[in-house]
N, CA, C and O atoms as CSV, one atom per row, in Angstrom:
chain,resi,resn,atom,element,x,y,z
A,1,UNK,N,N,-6.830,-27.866,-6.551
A,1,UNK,CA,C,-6.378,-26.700,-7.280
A,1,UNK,C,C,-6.101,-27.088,-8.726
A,1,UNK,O,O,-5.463,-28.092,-9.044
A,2,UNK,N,N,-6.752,-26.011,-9.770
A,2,UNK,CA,C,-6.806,-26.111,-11.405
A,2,UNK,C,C,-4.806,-26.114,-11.271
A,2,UNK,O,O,-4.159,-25.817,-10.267
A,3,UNK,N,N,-4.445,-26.399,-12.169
A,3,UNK,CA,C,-3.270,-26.179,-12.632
A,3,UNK,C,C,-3.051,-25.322,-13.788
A,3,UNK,O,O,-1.885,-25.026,-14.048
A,4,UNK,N,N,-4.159,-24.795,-14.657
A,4,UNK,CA,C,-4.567,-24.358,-15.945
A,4,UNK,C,C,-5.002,-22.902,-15.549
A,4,UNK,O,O,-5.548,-22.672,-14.470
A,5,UNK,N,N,-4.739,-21.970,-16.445
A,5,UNK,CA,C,-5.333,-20.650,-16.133
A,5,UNK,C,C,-6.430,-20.936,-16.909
A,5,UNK,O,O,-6.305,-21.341,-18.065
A,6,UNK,N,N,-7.572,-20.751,-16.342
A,6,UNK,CA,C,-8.816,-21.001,-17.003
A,6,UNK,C,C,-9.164,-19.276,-18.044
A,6,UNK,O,O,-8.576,-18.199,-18.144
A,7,UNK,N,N,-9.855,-19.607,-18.361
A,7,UNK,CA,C,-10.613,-18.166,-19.224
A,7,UNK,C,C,-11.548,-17.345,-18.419
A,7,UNK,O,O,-12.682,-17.804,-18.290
A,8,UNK,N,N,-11.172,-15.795,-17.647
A,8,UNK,CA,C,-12.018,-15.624,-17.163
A,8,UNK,C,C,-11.920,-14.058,-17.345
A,8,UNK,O,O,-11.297,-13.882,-18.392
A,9,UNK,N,N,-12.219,-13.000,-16.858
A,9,UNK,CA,C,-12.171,-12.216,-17.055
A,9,UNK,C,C,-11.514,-11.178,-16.523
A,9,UNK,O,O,-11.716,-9.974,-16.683
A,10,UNK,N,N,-10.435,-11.925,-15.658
A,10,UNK,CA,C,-9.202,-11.539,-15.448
A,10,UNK,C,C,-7.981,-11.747,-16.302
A,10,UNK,O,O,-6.943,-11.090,-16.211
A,11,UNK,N,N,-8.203,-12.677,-17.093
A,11,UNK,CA,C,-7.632,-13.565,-17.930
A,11,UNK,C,C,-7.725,-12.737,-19.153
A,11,UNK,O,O,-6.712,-12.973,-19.811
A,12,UNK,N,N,-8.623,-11.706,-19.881
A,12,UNK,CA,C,-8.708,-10.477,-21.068
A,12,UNK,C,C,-7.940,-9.643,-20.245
A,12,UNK,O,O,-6.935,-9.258,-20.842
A,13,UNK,N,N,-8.034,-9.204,-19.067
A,13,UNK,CA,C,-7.383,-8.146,-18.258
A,13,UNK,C,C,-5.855,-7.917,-18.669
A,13,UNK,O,O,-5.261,-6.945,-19.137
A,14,UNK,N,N,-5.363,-9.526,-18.215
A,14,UNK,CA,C,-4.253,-9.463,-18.061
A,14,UNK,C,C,-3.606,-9.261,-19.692
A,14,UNK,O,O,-2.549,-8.682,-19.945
A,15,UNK,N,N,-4.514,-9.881,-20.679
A,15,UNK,CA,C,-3.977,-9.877,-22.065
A,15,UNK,C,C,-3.966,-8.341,-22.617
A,15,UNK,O,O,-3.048,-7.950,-23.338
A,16,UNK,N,N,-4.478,-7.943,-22.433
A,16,UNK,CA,C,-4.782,-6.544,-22.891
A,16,UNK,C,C,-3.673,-5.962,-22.058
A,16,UNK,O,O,-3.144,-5.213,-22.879
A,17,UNK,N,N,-2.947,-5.828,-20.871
A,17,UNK,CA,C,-1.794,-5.725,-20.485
A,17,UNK,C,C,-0.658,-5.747,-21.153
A,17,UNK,O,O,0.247,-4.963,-21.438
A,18,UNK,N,N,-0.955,-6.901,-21.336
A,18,UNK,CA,C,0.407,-7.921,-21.580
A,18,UNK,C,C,0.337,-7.074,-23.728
A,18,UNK,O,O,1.302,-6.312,-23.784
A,19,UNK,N,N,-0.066,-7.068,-24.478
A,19,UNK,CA,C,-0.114,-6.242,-25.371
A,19,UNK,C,C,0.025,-4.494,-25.685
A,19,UNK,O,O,0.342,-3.868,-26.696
A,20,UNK,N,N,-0.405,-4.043,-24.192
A,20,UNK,CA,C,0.456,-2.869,-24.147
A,20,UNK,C,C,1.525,-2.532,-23.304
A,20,UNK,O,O,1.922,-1.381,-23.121
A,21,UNK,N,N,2.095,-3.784,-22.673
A,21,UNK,CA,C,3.279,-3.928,-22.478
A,21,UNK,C,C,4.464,-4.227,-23.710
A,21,UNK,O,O,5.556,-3.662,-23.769
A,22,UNK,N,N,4.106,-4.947,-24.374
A,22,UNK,CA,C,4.728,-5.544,-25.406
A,22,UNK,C,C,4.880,-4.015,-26.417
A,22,UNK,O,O,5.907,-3.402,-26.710
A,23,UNK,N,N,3.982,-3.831,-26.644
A,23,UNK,CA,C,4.308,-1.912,-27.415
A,23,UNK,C,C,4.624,-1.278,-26.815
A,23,UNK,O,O,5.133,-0.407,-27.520
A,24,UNK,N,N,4.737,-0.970,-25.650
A,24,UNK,CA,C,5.506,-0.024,-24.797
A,24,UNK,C,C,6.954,-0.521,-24.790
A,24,UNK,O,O,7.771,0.223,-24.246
A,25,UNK,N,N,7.395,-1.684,-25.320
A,25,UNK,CA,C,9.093,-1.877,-25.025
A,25,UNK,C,C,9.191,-1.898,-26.359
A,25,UNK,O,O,10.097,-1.151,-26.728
A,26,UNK,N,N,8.334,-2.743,-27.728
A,26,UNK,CA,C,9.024,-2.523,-28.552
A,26,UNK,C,C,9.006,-1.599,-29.560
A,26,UNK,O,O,10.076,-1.426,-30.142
A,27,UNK,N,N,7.949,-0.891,-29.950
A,27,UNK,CA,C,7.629,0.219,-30.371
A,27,UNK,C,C,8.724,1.256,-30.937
A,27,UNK,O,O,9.264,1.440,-32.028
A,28,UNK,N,N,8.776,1.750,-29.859
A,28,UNK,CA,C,9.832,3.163,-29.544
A,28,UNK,C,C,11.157,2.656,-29.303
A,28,UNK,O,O,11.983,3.568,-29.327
A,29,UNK,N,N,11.664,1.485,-29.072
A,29,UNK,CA,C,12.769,0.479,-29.697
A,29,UNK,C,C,13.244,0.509,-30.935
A,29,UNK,O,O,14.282,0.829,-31.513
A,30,UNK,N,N,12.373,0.157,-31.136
A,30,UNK,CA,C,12.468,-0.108,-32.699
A,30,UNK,C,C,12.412,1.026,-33.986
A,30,UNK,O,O,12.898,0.857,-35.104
A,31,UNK,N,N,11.597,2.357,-33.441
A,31,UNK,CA,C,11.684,3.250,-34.202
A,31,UNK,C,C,13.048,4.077,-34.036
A,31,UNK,O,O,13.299,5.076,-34.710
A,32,UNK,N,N,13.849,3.572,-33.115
A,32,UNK,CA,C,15.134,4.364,-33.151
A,32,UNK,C,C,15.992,3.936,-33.819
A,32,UNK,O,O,17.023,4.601,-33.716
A,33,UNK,N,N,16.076,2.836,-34.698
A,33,UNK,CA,C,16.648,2.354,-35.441
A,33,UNK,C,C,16.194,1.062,-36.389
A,33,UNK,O,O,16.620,-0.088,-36.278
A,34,UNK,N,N,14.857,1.736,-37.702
A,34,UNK,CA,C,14.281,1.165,-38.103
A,34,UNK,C,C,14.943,-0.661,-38.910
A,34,UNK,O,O,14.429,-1.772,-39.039
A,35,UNK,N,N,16.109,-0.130,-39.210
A,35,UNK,CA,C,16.881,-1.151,-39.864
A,35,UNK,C,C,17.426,-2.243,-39.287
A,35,UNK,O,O,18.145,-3.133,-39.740
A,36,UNK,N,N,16.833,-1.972,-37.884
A,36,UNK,CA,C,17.728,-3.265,-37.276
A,36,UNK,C,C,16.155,-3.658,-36.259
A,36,UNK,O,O,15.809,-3.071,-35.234
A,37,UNK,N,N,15.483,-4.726,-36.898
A,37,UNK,CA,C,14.414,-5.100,-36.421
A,37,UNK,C,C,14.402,-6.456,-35.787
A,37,UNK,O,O,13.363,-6.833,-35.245
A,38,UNK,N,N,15.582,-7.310,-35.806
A,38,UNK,CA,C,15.268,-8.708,-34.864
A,38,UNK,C,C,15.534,-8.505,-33.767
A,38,UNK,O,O,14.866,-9.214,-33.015
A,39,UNK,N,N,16.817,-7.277,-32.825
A,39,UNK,CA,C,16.989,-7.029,-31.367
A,39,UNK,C,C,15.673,-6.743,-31.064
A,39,UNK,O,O,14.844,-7.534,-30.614
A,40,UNK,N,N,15.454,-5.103,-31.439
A,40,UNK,CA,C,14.145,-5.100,-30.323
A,40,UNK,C,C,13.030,-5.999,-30.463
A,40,UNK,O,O,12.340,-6.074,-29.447
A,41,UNK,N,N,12.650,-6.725,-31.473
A,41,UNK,CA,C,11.591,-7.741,-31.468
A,41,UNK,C,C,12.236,-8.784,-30.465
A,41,UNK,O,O,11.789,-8.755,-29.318
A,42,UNK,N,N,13.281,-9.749,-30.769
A,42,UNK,CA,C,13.520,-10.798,-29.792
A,42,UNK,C,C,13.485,-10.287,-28.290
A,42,UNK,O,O,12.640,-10.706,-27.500
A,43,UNK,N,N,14.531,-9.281,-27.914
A,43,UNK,CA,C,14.049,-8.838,-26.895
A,43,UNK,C,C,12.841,-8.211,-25.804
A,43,UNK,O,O,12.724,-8.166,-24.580
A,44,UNK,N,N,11.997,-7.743,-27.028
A,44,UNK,CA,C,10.554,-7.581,-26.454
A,44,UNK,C,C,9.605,-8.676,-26.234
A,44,UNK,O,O,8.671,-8.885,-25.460
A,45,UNK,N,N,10.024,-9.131,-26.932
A,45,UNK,CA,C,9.482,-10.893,-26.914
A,45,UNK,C,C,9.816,-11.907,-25.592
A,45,UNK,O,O,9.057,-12.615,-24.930
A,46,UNK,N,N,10.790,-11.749,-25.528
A,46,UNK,CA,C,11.073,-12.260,-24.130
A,46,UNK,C,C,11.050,-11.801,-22.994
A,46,UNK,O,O,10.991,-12.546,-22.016
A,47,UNK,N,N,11.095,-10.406,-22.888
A,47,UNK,CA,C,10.919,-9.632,-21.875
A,47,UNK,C,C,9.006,-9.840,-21.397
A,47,UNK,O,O,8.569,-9.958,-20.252
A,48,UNK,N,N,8.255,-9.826,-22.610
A,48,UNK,CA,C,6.878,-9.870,-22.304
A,48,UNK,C,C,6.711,-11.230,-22.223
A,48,UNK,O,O,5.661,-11.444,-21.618
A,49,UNK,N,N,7.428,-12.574,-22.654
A,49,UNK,CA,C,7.164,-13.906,-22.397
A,49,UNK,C,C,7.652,-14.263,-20.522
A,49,UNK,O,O,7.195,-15.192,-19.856
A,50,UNK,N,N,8.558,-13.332,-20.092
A,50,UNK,CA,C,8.764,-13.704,-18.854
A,50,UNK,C,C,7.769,-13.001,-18.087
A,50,UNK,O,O,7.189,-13.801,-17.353
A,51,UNK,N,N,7.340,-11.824,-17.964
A,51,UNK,CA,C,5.505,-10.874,-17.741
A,51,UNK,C,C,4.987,-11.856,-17.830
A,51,UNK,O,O,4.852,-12.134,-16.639
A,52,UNK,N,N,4.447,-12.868,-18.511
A,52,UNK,CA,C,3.574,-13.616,-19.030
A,52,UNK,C,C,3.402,-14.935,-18.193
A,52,UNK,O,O,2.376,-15.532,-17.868
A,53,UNK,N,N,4.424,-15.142,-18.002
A,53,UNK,CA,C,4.861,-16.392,-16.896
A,53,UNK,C,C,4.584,-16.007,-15.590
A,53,UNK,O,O,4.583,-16.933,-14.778
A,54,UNK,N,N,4.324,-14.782,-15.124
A,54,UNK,CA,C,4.646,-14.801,-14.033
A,54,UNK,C,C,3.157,-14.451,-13.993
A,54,UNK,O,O,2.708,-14.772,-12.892
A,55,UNK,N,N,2.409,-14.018,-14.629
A,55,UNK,CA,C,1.016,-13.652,-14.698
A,55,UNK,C,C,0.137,-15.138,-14.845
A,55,UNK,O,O,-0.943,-15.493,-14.372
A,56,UNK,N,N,0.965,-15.704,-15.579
A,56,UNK,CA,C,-0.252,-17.316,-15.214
A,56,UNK,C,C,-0.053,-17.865,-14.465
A,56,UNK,O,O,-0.746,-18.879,-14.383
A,57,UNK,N,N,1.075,-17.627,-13.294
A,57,UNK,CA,C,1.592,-18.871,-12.511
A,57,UNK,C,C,0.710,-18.034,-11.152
A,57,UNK,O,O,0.686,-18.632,-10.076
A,58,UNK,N,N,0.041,-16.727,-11.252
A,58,UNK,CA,C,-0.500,-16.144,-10.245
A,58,UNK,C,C,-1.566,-17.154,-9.691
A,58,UNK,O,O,-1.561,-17.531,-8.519
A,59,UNK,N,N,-2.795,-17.701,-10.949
A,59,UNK,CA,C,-3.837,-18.737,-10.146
A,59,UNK,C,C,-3.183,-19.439,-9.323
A,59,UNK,O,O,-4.000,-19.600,-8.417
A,60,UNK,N,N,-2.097,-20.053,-8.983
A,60,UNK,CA,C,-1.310,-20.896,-8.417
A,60,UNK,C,C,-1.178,-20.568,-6.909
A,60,UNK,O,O,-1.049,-21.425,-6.035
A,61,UNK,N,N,-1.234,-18.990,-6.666
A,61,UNK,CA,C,-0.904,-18.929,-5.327
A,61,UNK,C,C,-2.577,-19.043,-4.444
A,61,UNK,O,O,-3.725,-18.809,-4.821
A,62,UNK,N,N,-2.057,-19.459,-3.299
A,62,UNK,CA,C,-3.526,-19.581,-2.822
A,62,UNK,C,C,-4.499,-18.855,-1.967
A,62,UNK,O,O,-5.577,-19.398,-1.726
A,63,UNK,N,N,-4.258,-17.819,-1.542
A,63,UNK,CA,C,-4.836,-17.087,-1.742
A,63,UNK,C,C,-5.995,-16.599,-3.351
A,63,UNK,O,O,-7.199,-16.466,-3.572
A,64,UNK,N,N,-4.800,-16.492,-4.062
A,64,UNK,CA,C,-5.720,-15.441,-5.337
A,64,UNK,C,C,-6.171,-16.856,-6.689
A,64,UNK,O,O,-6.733,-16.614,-7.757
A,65,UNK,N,N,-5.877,-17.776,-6.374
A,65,UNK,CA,C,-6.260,-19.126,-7.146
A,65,UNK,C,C,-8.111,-19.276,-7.040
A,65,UNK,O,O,-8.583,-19.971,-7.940
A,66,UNK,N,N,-9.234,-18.627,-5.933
A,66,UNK,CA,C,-10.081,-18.081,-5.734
A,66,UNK,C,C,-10.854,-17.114,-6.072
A,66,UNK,O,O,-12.083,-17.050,-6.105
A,67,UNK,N,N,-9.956,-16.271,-6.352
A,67,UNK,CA,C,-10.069,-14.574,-6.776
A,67,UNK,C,C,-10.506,-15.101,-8.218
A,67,UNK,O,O,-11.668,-15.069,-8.623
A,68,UNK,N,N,-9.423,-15.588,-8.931
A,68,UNK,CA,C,-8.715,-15.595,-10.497
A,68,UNK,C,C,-9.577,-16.890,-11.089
A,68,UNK,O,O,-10.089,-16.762,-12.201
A,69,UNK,N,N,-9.673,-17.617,-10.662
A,69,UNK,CA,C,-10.785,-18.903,-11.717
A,69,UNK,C,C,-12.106,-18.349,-12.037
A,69,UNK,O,O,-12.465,-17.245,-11.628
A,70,UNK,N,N,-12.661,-18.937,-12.600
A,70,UNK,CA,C,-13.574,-18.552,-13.560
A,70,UNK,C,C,-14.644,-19.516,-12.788
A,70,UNK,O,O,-15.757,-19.042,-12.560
A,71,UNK,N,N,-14.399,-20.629,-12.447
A,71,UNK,CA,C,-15.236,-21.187,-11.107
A,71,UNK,C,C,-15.604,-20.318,-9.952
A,71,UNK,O,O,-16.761,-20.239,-9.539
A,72,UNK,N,N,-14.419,-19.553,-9.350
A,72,UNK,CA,C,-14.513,-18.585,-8.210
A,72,UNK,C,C,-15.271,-17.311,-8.191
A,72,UNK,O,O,-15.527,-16.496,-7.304
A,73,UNK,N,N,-15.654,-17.436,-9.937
A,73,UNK,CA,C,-16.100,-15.860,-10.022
A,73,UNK,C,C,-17.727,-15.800,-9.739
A,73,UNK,O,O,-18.439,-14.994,-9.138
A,74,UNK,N,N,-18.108,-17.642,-10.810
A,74,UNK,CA,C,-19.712,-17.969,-10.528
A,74,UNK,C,C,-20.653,-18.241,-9.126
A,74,UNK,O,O,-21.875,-18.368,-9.048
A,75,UNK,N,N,-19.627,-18.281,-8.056
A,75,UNK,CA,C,-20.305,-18.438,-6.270
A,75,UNK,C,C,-19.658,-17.417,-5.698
A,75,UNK,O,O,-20.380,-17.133,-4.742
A,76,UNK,N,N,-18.745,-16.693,-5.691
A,76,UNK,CA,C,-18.343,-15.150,-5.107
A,76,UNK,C,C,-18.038,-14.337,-5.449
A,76,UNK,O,O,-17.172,-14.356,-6.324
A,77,UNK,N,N,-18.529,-13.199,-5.002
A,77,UNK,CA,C,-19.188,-11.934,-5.521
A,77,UNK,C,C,-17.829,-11.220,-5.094
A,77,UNK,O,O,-17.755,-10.014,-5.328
A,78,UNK,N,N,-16.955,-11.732,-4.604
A,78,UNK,CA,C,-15.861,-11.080,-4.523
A,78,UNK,C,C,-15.008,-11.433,-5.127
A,78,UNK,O,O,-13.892,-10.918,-5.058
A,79,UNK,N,N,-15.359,-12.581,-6.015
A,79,UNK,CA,C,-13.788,-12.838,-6.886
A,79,UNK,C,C,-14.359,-12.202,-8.418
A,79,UNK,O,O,-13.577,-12.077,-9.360
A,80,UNK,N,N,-15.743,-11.843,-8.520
A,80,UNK,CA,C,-16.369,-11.713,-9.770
A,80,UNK,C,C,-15.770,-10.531,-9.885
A,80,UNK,O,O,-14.899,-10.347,-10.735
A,81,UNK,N,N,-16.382,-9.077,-8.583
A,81,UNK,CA,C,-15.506,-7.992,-8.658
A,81,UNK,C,C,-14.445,-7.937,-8.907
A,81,UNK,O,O,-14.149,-7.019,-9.671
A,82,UNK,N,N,-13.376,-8.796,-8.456
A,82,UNK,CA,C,-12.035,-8.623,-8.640
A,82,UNK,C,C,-11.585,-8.669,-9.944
A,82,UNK,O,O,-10.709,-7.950,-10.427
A,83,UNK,N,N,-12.325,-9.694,-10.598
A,83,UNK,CA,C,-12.142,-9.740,-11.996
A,83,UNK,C,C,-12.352,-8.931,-12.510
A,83,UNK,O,O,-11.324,-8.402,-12.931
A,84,UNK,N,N,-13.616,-8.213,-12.888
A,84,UNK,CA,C,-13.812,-7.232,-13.487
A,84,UNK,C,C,-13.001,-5.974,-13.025
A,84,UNK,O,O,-12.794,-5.315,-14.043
A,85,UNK,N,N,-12.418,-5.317,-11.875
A,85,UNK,CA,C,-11.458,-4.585,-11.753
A,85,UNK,C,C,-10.206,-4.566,-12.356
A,85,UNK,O,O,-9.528,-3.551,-12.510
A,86,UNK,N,N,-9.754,-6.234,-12.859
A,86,UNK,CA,C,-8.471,-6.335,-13.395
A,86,UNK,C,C,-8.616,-6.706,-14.644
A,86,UNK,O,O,-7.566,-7.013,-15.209
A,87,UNK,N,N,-9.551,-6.775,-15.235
A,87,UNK,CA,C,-10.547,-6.552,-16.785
A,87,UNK,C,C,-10.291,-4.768,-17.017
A,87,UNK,O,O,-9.484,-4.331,-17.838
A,88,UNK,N,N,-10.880,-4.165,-16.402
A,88,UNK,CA,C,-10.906,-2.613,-16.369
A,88,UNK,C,C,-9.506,-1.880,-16.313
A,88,UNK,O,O,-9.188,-0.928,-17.026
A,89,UNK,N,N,-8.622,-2.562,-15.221
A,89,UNK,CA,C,-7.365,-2.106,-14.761
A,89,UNK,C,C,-6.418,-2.573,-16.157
A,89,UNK,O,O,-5.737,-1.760,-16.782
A,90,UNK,N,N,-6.530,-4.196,-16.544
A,90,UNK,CA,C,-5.838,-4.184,-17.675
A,90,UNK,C,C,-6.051,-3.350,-18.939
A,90,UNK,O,O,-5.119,-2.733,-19.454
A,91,UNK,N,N,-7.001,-3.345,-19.314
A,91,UNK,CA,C,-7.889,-2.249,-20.681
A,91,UNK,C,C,-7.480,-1.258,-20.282
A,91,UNK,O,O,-6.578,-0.878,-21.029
A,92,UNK,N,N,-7.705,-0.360,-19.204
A,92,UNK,CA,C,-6.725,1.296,-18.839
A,92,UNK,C,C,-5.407,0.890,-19.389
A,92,UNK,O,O,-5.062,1.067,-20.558
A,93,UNK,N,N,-4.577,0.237,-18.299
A,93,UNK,CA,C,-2.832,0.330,-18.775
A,93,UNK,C,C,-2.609,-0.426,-20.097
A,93,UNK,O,O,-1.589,-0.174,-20.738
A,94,UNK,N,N,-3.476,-1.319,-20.541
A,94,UNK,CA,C,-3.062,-1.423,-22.311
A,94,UNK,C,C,-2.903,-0.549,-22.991
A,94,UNK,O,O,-1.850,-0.298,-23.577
A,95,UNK,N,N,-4.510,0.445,-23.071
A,95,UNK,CA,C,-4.403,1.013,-23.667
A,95,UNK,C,C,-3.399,2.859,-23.562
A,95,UNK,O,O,-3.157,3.623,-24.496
A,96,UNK,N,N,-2.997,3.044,-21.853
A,96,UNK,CA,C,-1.909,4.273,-21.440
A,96,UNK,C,C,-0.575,3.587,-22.203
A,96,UNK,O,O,0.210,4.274,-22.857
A,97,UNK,N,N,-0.470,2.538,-22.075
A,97,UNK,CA,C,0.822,1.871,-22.250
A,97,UNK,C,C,1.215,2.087,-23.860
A,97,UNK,O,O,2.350,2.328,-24.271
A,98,UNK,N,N,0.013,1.943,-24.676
A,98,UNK,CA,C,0.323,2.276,-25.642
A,98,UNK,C,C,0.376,3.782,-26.279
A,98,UNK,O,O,1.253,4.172,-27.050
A,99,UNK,N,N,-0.707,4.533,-25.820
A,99,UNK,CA,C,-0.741,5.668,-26.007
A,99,UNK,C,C,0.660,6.410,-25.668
A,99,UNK,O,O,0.989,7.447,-26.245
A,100,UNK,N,N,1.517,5.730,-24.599
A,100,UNK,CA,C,3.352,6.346,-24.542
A,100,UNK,C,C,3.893,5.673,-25.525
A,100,UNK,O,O,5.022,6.072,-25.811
A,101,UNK,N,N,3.497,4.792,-26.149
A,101,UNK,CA,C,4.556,3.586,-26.870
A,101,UNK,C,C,4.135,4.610,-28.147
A,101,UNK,O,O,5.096,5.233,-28.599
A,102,UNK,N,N,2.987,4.839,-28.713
A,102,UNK,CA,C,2.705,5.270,-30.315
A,102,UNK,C,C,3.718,6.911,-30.108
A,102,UNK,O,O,4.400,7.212,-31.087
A,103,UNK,N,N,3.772,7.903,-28.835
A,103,UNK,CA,C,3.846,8.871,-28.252
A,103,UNK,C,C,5.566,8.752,-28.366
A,103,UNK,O,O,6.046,9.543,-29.178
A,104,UNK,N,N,6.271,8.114,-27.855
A,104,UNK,CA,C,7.723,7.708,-27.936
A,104,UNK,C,C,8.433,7.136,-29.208
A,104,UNK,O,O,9.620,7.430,-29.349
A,105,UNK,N,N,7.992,6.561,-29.893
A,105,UNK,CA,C,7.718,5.425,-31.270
A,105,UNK,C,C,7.773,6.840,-32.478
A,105,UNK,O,O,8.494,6.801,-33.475
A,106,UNK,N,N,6.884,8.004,-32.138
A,106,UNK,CA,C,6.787,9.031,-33.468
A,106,UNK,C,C,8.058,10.162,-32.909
A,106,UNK,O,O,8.724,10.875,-33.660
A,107,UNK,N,N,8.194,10.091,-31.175
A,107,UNK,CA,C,9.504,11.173,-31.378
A,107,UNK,C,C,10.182,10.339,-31.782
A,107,UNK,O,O,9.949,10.583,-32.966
A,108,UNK,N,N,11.208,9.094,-31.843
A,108,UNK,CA,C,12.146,8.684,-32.105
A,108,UNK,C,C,11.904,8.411,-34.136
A,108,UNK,O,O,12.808,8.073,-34.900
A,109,UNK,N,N,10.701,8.644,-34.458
A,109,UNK,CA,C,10.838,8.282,-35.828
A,109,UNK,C,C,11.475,9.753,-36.185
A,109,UNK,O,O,12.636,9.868,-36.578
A,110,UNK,N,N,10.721,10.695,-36.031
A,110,UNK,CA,C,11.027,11.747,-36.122
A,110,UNK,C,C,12.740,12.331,-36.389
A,110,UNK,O,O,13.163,13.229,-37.118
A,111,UNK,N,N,13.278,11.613,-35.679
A,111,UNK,CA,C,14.516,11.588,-35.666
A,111,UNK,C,C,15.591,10.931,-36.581
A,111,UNK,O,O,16.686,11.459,-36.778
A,112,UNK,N,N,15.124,9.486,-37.245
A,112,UNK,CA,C,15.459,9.066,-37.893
A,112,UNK,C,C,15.283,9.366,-39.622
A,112,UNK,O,O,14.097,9.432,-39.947
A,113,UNK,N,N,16.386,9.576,-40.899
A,113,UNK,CA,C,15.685,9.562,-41.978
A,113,UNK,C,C,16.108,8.330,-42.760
A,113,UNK,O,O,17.190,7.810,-43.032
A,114,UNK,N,N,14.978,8.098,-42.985
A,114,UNK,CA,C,14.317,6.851,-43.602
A,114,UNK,C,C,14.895,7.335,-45.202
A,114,UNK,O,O,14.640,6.642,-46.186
């Protein structure tokens, strides 16, 4: 077993996630109180660095260490699918995730005068 999350195409999935996760917490955070910008950054930051951890330590389990390598994807046709589902699945919720974050982010600006 790799110890390394290799590059695969579960591996964009999850990033593209993990980026509209990160705007979905800090975004609309932060537009509620433009002047105070190191809470919601540090905190979004760590909140998506612990997401993040728990998303690379997934190759690890064994079961889905098969699924998730980039080795597993070139001899089965079932870990290739899988990938590309969680390629597709991440790119959807990046981009919903943000579409609430820009969506939440303009009511709360709205509110504030600058």
């Amino acid at each position: 077993t790799m110890t390394s999350f290799e590059p695969s195409l579960a591996t964009y999935g999850f990033a593209l996630f993990i980026f509209g996760f990160y705007n979905f917490i800090f975004f609309p955070w932060y537009y509620k109180n433009p002047s105070k910008i190191n809470v919601p950054q540090t905190v979004s930051t760590i909140i998506t660095l612990v997401v993040e951890i728990i998303i690379i330590f997934l190759p690890l389990i064994p079961p889905l260490d098969s699924l998730l390598s980039y080795q597993g994807s070139l001899s089965n046709p079932t870990a290739l699918y899988t990938q590309i589902g969680i390629l597709i699945g991440g790119a959807v919720a990046g981009a919903v995730l943000t579409f609430f974050s820009i969506k939440l982010a303009s009511k709360h600006f709205e509110k504030v005068d600058i």
